[in-house]
C-alpha positions in Angstrom: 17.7 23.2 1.6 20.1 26.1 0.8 22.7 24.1 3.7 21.9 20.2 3.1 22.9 21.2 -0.6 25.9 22.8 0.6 26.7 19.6 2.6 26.0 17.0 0.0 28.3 19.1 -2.3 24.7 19.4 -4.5 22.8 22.3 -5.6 19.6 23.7 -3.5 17.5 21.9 -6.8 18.9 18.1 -6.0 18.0 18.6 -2.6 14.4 19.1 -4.0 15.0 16.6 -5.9 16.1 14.1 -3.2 13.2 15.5 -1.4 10.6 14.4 -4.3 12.5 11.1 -4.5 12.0 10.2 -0.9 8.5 11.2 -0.8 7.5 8.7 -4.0 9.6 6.3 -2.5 12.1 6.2 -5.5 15.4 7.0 -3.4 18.2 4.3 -3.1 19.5 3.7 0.5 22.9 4.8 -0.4 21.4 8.4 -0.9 19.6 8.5 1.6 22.3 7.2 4.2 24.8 10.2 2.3 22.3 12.6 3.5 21.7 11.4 6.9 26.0 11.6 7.0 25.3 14.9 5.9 22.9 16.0 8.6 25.3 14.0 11.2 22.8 11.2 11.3 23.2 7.4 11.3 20.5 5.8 8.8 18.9 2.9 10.1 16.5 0.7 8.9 13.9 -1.8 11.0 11.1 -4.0 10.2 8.0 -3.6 12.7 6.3 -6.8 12.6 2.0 -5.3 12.3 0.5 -6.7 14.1 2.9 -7.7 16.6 5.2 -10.3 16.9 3.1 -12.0 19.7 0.0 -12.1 17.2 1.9 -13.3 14.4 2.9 -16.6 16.2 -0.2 -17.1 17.6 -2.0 -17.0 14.4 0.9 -19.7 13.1 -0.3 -21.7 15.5 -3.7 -21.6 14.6 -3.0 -22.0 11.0 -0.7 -25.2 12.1 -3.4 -26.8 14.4 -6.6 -26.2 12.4 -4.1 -28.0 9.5 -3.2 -30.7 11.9 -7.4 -31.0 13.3 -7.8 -30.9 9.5 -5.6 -33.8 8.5 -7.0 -36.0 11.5 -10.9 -35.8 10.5 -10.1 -36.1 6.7 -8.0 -39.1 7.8 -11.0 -40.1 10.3 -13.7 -39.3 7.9 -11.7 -41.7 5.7 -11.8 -44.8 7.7 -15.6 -43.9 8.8 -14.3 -43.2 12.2 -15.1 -39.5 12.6 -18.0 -39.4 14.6 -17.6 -36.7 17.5 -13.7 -35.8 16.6 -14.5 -32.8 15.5 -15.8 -31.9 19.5 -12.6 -34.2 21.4 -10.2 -32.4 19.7 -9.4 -29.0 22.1 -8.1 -26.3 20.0 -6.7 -24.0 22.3 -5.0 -26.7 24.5 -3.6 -27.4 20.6 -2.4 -24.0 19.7 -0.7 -23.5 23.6 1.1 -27.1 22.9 2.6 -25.7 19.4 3.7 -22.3 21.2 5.5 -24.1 23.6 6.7 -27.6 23.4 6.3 -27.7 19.7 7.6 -24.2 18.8 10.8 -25.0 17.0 8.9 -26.6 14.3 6.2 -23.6 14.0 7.7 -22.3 11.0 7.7 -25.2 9.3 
């Protein structure tokens, strides 16, 4: 502590400080990227998608075909047309069509 003080030009209690900070989660990034300067570090900051990427767009497509299946039966139901739909309509050939030729628009 005694030496990151010294570096930061900061006594050994603002190190403590800075400590305390970083554990409650209360430090700014431009103190933290001084002190990784100080401890000849380069700060960097990611994002980690949890669960993983691959999950995450397979569960968009999910969410967009069970919408799409949705829409159809409602629409179906609608027009007293629905019986069986629900059993034609193959989600998983759905879901692989929206994560390939459909996967520009899977944000949407």
């Amino acid at each position: 502590m005694r030496q990151l003080g010294q570096r930061l030009a900061v006594s050994q209690q603002a190190v403590v400080a800075l400590e305390r900070r970083e554990r409650n989660g209360t430090i700014s990034i431009a103190k933290l990227k001084a002190v990784a300067q100080a401890m000849g570090c380069e700060l960097k900051f990611v994002f980690v998608p949890a669960p993983s990427l691959e999950e995450n767009v397979r569960r968009q497509a999910a969410l967009k075909t069970r919408a799409e299946r949705n829409r159809l039966v409602h629409t179906m139901r609608l027009e007293a047309q629905d019986h069986g739909v629900e059993a034609t309509l193959d989600e998983g050939k759905a879901i692989e069509r929206w994560l390939t030729t459909r996967a520009s628009k899977l944000w949407d």
